[in-house]
C-alpha positions in Angstrom: -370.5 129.9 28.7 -369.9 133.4 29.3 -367.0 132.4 31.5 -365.2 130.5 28.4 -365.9 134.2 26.4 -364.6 136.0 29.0 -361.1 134.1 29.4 -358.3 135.7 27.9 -356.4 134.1 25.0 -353.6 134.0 27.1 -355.0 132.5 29.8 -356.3 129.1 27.3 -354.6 126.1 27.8 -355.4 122.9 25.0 -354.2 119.8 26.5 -352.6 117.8 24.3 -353.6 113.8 24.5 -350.7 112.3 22.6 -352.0 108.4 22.3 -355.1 108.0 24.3 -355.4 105.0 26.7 -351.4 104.4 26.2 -349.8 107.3 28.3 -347.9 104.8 30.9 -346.3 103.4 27.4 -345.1 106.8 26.3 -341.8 106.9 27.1 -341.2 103.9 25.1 -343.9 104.6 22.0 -341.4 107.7 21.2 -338.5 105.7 21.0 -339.4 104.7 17.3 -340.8 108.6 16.8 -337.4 110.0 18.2 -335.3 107.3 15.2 -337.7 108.6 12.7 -336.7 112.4 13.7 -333.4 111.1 14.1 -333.5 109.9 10.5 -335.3 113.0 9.4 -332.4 115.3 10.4 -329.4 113.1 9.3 -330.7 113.0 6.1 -331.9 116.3 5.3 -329.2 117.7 6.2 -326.6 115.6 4.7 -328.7 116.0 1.3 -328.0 119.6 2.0 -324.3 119.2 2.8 -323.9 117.3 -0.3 -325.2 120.0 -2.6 -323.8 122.7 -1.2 -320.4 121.1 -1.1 -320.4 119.6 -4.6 -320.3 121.9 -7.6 -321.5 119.8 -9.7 -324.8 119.6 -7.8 -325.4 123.1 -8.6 -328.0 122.6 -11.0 -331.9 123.6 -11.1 -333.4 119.8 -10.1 -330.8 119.8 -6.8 -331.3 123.5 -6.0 -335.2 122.4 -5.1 -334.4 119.4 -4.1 -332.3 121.5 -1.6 -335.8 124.2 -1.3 -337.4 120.6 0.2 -335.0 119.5 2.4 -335.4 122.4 4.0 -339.1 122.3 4.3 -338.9 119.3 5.6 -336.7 120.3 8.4 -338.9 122.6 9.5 -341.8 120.4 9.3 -339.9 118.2 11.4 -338.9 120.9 14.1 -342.3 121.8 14.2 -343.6 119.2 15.5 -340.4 117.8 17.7 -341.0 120.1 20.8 -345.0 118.9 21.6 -344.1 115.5 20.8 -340.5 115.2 23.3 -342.5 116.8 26.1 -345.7 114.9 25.9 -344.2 111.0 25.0 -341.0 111.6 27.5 -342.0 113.8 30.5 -345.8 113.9 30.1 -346.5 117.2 29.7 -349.3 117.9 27.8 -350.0 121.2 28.0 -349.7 123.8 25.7 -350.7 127.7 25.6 -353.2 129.4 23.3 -350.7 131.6 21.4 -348.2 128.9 21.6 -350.6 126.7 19.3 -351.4 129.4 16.8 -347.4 129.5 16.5 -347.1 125.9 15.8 -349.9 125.5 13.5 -348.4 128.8 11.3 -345.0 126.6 11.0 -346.7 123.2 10.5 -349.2 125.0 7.8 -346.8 127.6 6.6 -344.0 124.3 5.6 -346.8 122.2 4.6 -347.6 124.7 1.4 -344.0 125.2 0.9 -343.7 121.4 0.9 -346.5 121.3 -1.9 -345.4 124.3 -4.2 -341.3 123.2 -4.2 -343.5 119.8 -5.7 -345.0 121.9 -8.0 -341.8 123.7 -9.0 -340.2 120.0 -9.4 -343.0 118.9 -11.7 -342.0 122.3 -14.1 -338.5 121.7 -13.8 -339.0 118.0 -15.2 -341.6 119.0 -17.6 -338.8 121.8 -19.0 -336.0 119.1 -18.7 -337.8 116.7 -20.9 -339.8 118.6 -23.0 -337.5 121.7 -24.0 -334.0 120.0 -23.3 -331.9 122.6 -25.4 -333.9 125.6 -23.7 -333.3 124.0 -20.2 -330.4 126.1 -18.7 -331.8 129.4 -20.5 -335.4 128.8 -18.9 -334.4 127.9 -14.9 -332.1 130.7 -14.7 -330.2 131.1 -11.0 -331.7 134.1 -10.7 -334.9 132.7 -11.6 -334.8 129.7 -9.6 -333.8 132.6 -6.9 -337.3 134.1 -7.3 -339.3 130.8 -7.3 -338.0 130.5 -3.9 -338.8 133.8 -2.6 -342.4 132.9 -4.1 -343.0 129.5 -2.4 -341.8 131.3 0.9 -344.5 134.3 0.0 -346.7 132.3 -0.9 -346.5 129.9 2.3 -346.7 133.2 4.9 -350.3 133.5 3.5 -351.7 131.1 6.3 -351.1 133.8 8.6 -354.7 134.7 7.7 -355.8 131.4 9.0 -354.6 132.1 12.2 -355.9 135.7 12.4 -359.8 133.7 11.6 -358.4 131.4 14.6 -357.7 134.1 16.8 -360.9 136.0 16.7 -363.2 133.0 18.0 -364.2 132.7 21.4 -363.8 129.1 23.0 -366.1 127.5 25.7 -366.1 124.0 24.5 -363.2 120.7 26.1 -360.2 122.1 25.1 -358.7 118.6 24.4 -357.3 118.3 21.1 -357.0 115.3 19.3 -352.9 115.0 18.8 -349.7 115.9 19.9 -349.6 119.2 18.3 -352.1 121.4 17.1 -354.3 121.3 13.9 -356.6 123.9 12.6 -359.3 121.6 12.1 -358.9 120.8 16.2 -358.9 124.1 17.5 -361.5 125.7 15.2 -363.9 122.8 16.4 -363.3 123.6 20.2 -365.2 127.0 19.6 -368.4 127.7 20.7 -369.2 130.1 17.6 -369.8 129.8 14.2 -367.0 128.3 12.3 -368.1 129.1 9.0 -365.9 131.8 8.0 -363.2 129.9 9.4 -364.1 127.3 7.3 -362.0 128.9 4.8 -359.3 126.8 5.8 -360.7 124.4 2.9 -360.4 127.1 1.0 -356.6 127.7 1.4 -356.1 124.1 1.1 -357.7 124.2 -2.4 -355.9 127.2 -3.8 -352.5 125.8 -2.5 -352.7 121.7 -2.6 -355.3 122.0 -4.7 -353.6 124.3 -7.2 -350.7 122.7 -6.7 -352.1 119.4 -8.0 -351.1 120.9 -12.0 -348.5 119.0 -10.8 -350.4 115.9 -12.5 -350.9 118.2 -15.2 -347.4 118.4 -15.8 -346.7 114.6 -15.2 -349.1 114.3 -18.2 -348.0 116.6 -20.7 -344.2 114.6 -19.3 -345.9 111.2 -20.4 -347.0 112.3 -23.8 -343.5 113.6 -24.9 -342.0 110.6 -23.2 -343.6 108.5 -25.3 -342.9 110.6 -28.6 -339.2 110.2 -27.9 -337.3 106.7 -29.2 -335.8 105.9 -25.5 -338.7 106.4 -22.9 -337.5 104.7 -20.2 -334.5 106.8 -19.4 -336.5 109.6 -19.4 -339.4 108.2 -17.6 -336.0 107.0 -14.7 -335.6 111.0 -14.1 -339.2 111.4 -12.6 -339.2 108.4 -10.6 -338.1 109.8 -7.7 -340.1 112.8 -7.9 -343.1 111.0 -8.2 -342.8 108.6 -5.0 -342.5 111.3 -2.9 -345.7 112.8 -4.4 -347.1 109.7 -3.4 -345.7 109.9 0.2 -347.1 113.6 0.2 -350.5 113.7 -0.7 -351.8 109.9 0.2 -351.1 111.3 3.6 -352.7 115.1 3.1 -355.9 113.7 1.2 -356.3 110.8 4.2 -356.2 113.3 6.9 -358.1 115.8 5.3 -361.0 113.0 4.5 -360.8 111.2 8.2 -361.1 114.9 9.6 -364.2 116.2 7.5 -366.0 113.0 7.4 -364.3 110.2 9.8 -366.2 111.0 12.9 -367.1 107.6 13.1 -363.0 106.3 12.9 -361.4 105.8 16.3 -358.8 108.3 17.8 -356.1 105.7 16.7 -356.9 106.4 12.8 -356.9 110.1 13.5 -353.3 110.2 15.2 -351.5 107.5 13.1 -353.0 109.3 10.0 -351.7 112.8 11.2 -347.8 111.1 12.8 -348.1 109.7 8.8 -348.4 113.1 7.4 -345.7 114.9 9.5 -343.0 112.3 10.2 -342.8 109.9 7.3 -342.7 112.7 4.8 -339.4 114.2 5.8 -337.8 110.9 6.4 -338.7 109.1 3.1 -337.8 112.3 1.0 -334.2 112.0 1.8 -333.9 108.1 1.4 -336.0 108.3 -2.4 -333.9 111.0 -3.3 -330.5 109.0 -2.0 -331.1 106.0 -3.6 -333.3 106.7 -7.1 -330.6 109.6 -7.8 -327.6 108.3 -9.0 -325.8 111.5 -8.5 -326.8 112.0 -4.8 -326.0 108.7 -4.0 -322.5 108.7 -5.6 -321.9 111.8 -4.1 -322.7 111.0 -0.4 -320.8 107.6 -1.1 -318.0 110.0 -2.5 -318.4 112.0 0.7 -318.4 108.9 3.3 -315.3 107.3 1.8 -312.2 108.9 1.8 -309.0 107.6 -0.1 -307.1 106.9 2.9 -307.1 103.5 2.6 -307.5 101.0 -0.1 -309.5 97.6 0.0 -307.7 94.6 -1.9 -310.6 93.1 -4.4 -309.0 89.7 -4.0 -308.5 89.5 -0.2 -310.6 91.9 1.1 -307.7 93.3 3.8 -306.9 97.1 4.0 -303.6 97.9 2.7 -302.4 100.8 4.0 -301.7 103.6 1.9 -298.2 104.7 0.7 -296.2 106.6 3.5 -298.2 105.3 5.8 -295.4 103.2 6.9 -291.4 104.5 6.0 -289.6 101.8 4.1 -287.3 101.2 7.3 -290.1 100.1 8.8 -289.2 96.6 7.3 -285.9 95.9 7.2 -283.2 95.5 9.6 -285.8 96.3 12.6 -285.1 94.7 16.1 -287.8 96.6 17.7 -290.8 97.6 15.8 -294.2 99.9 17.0 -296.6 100.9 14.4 -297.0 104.4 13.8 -300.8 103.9 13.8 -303.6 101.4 13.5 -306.0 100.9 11.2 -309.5 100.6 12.3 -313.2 98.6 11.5 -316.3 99.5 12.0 -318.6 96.8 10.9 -317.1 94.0 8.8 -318.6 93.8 5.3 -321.0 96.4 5.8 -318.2 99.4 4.3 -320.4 100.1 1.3 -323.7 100.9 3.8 -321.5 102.6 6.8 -323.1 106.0 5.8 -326.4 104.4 6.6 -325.7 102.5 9.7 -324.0 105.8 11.3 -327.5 106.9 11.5 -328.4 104.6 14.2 -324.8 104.9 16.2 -325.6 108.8 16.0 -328.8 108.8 17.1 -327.8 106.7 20.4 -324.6 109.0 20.6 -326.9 111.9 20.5 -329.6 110.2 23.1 -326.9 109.2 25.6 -325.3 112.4 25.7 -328.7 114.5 25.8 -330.0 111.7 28.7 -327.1 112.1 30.7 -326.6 115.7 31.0 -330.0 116.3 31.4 -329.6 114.4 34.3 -327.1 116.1 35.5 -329.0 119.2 35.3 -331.9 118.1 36.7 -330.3 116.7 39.7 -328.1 120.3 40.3 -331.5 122.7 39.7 -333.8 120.4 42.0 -332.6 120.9 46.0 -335.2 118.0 46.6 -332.7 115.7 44.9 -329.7 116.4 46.9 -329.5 113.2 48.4 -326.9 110.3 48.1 -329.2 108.4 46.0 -329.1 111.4 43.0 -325.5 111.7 43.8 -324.7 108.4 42.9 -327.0 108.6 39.5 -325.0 112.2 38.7 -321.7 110.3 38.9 -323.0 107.4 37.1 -324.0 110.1 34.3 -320.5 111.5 34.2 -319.1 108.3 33.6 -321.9 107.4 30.7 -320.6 110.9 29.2 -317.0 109.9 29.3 -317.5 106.1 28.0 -319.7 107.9 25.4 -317.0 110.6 24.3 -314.4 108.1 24.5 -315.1 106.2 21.6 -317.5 108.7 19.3 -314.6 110.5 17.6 -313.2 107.1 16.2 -316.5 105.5 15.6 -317.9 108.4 13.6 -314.9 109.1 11.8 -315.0 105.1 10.8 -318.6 105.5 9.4 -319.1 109.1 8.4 -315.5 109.3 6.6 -314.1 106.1 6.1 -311.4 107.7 8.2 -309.7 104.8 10.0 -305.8 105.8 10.9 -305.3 106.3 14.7 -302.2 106.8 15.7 -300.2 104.3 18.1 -300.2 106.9 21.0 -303.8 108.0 20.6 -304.5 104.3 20.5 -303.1 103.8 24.0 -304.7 107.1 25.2 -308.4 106.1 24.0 -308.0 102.6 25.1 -307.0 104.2 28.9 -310.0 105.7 29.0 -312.5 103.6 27.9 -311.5 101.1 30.5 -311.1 102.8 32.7 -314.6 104.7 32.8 -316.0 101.5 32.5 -314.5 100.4 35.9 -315.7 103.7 37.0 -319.2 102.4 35.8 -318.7 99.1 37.6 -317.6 101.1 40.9 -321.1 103.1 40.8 -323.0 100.9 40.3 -321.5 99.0 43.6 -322.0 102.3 45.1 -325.5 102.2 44.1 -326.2 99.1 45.4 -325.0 100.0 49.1 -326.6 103.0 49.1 -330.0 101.0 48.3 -329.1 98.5 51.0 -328.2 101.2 53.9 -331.6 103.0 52.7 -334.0 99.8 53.2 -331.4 98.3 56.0 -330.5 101.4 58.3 -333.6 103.9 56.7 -333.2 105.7 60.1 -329.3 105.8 60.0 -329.3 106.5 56.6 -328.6 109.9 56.6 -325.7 109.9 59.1 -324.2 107.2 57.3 -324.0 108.9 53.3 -323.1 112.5 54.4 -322.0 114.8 52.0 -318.5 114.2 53.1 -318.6 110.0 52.6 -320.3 110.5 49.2 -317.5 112.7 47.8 -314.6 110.2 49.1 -316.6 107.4 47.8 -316.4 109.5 44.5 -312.7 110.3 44.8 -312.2 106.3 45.9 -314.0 105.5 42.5 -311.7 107.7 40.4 -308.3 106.8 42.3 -309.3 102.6 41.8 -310.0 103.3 38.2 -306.7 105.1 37.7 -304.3 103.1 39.6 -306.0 99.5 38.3 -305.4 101.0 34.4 -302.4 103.1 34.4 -300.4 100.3 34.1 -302.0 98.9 30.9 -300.2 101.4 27.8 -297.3 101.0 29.6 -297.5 97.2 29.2 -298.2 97.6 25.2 -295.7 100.1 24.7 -292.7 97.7 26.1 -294.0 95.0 23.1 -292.6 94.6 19.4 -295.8 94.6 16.9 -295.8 93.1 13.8 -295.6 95.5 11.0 -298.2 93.7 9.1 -300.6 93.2 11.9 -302.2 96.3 12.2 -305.7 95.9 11.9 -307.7 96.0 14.7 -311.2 94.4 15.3 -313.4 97.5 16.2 -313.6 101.7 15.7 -312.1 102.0 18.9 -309.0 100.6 20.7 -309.9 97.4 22.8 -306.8 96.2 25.1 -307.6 92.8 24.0 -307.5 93.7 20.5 -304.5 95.9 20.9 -302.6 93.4 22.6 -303.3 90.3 19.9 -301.1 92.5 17.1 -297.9 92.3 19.1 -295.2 90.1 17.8 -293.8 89.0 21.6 -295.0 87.4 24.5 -298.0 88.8 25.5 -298.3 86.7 29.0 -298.2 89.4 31.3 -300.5 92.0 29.4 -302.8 88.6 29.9 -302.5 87.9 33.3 -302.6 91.4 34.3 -306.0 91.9 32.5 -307.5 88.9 34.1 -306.4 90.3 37.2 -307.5 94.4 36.8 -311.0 92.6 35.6 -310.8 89.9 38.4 -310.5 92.5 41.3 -312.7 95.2 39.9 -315.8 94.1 38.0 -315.6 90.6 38.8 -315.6 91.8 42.6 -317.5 94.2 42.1 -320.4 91.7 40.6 -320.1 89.6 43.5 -320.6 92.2 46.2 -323.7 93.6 44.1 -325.3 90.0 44.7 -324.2 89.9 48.5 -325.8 93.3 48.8 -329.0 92.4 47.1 -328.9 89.3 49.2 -329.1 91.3 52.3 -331.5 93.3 50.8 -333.8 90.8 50.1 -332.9 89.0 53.7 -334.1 92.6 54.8 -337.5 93.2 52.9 -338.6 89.1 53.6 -338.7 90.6 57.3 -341.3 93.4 56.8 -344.4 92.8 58.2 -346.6 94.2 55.2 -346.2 93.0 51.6 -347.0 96.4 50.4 -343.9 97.8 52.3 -341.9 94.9 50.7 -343.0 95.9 47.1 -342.4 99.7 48.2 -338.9 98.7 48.9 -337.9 96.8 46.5 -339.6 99.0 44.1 -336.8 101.5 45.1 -334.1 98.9 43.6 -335.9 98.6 40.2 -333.9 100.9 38.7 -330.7 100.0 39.5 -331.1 96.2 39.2 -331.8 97.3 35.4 -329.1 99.6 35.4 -326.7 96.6 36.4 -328.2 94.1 33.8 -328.0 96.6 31.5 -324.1 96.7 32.4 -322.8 93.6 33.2 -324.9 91.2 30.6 -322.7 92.8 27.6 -319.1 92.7 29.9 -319.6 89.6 30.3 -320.3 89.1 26.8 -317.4 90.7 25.9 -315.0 88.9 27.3 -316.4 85.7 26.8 -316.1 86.8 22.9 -312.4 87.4 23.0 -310.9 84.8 24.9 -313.5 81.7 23.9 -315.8 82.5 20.6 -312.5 83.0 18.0 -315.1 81.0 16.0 -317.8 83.6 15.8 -318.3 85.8 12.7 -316.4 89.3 13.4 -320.3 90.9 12.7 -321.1 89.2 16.2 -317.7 90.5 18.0 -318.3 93.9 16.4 -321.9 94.2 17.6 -321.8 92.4 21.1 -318.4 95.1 21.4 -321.0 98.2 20.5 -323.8 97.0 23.0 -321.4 96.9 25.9 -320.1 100.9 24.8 -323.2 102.2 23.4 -326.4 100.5 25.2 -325.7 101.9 28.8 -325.2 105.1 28.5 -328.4 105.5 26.4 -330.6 102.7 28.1 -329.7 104.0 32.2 -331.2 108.1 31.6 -334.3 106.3 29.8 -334.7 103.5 32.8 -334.1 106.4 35.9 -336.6 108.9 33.9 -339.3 106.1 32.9 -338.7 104.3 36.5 -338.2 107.3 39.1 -340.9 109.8 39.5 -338.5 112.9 41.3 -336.1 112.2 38.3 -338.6 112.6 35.8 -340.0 115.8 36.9 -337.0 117.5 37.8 -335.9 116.8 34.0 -339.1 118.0 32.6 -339.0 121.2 35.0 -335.3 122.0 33.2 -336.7 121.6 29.7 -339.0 123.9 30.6 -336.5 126.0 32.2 -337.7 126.1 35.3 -336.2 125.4 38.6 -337.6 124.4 41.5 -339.4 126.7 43.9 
């Protein structure tokens, strides 16, 4: 024991568990954890955007509706750090003084969290029950100084972590989640806890204080129902008291399972606790969005812009006035748009706000995926082999297909934003196709790298030099240019219709493009077939003859475990090309067969073939390749290898 006394605090390590008996599912339990932080962030901070932007939002109920928003930000980022590293690149270790910081944030915005309730509960009490006095009571400057309390007032659990840092530990130092929680670390001592005990203490005279809040809601109820119209009033507080609910149904659980659920398995501990931090900040923003009329008209106000009109007996955009010069319809021999108008999901415009959530998130995970990648592959020597090389340019190309079509896509959801001009059109839709040959090219690439590896193992490095790597990279590039160069050139010979500028999708599709000309379209046709013919399509094929070889190759090894060794080296890339081809193939089958389908299938099947890849291939390498995922863990910790 005197060995545990003796150790220094910054010498203690708590290992973290994260969800015991499930750590090979990790990667894929945080998926639903990273949406809910995703969702966490998007709407906080839009609810913050919103006030701040609108002025007529700068009253006393939105200025602390603002004050929790921000707490629950920073309950959010509290937590985000120990969660990312344990569920996605299993480490589960974290230092002494690095816990006492975490718990001061998770405590210090928990009891802001429950006074900015309590200061809610006043401001409704003083709304309903002194309606003339309202403006004269909850001052600015006032409000100003309520603020500056709740923040005092939360900074006061620094003495819980002063009681924390005096006690000697000598006991597991496992803790029980994925971050750390007083209750955890004061039991891991091997002193008397008593004093420290006075954690209960704080939680009385701040959630416990704080529970006037009912008080309030009373004294709110009996002058309700004094008043002629109770229900209107009684509509104010609805909001405010389901996230009171969502609050302390959480706190009281945990506090209950923790003091006297001994008996309750670790599962009923965790989900309690992922409850209490995760749900709060995430249901906050969507009670307050859609119970408050004036937030909600406001973001929808926000969203939608008045670029373009929807007809309420057709349902078509009309485009707005100078849009489109008068000459534009008369006397014309030779007509091209000066921009399209764009879609994002057909009959979903009033809820775009709320499905960009989801495109954002996988915009944010595929660009954070891939460049992490990148930088784990250039900080780890180990990984300078053609193999990594091959994944690094298949990361570049994610980025660009990625890049290529958020600007539009975002635009379309966020803004309602959906003129792009003719030449931007033609610029965008260069791009995207041709990164996604590039895509098709690596991955072929890929797959003869994997067959010279198990084929040739002992020629393998004299065959994928440095030197044959970087001209299979320039190869890639040059194919991808030459093959779609030709294409705007093709649609900016043709006479569009001036009416038929609508296109199918947020982004410009040469398929789509091509269908709102007004002249024979024959060769834009048969020189798509052929670019897809003679890259993916050949591409495909000599994928299968390579894995054909392969598997030729591995039937011929003596031992089975060396034939599951090698083919295990192939898993990830076999996804990778599922992952790929499943939705091209999709794709085109869509637009030259299924007319018939709904344009809600077209638009989605069209944002699984741009948007699933690049966020699906970092997750499959890092979940399915053990170098990969270390290096990317050693460069989140900002380390590079020794």
């Amino acid at each position: 024991m005197s060995d545990f006394q003796n150790t220094t605090f910054s010498s203690i390590i708590f290992p973290l568990p994260g969800v015991p008996g499930l750590e090979a599912f990790h990667a894929w339990i945080f998926i639903p954890f990273f949406f809910l932080y995703i969702t966490a962030f998007s709407g906080n901070n839009l609810i913050l955007f919103v006030i701040v932007t609108q002025p007529s939002l700068h009253e006393p109920t939105y200025y602390f509706l603002s004050m929790l928003s921000t707490a629950d930000l920073g309950l959010s980022i509290s937590t985000l750090v120990t969660m990312l590293c344990i569920f996605w690149f299993n480490a589960r270790k974290i230092s002494f003084n690095a816990c006492l910081s975490q718990i001061f944030f998770i405590k210090l915005f928990t009891v802001m969290e429950s006074s900015v309730f309590l200061a809610m509960a006043f401001d409704h009490f003083v709304a309903i029950s002194n309606l003339l006095r309202y403006t004269s009571i909850l001052t600015d400057s006032r409000i100003a100084y309520i603020g500056v309390a709740i923040v005092f007032r939360g900074t006061l659990v620094l003495t819980t972590i002063a009681l924390l840092k005096r006690l000697p530990y000598c006991h597991s130092h496992v803790l029980y989640h994925s971050h750390c929680f007083p209750p955890d670390v004061m039991k891991l001592s091997c002193t008397d806890t008593k004093i420290s005990n006075s954690g209960l203490t704080a939680m009385i005279f701040t959630s416990g204080v704080d529970s006037l809040i009912f008080l309030s809601d009373v004294l709110i109820i009996k002058t309700v129902l004094s008043i002629a119209s109770p229900k209107e009033s009684f509509c104010t507080c609805i909001s405010h008291i389901g996230t009171l609910a969502v609050f302390y149904i959480p706190l009281i659980s945990l506090s209950f399972v923790h003091r006297f659920g001994k008996w309750a398995s670790p599962y009923v501990n965790i989900m309690i606790a992922n409850t209490y931090l995760l749900i709060l900040p995430v249901m906050n923003s969507i009670i307050y969005s859609v119970k408050t009329k004036q937030i909600r008209r406001t973001v929808v106000k926000i969203l939608h812009s008045k670029d373009t009109l929807r007809s309420p007996l057709s349902g078509d955009l009309i485009c707005p006035p100078g849009m489109l010069s008068s000459q534009s319809y008369v006397n014309i021999s030779f007509f091209q748009p000066p921009a399209f108008l764009m879609i994002g999901i057909p009959g979903l415009e009033v809820v775009h706000g709320w499905i960009s959530i989801p495109f954002s998130c996988m915009y944010t995970a595929a660009l954070a995926g891939n460049c992490l990648i990148l930088l784990a592959v250039k900080r780890t020597p180990s990984l300078h082999q053609p193999m990594y090389y091959f994944l690094s340019i298949l990361a570049v190309t994610d980025v660009g297909l990625t890049l290529c079509t958020l600007p539009t896509t975002l635009a379309v959801l966020w803004f309602d934003h959906r003129l792009v001009a003719f030449n931007a059109c033609l610029v965008q839709m260069f791009f995207l196709h041709s990164f996604s040959v590039m895509e098709s090219s690596v991955l072929l690439a890929m797959s003869f790298d994997r067959f010279v590896a198990i084929s040739k193992p002992l020629h393998y490095a004299t065959v994928l030099t440095n030197n044959v790597i970087l001209k299979i990279g320039l190869a890639i590039v040059a194919r991808a240019t030459l093959f779609l160069f030709p294409l705007p050139f093709l649609l900016k010979r043709l006479n569009f219709c001036p009416g038929k500028i609508l296109l199918s999708h947020s982004f410009c599709f040469h398929a789509d493009v091509m269908k709102k000309a007004c002249a024979d379209i024959t060769v834009n046709i048969l020189y798509g077939l052929f670019v897809v013919l003679s890259t993916v399509g050949v591409d495909s094929l000599l994928i299968v003859l390579s894995y054909t070889l392969i598997l030729y190759t591995v039937m011929g090894l003596a031992s089975p475990r060396q034939r599951i060794r090698a083919l295990n080296t192939c898993v990830s890339h076999i996804l990778a090309v599922l992952v790929f081809y499943i939705p091209v193939i999709g794709v085109s089958m869509i637009h030259r067969f299924g007319r018939h389908l709904s344009h809600i299938v077209q638009a989605l099947i069209a944002y699984v073939y741009l948007m699933v890849p690049p966020v699906l291939n970092p997750i499959i390498y890092s979940v399915k390749s053990k170098p990969i995922r270390e290096a990317m863990l050693r460069v989140l910790r900002g380390k590079r290898q020794g």
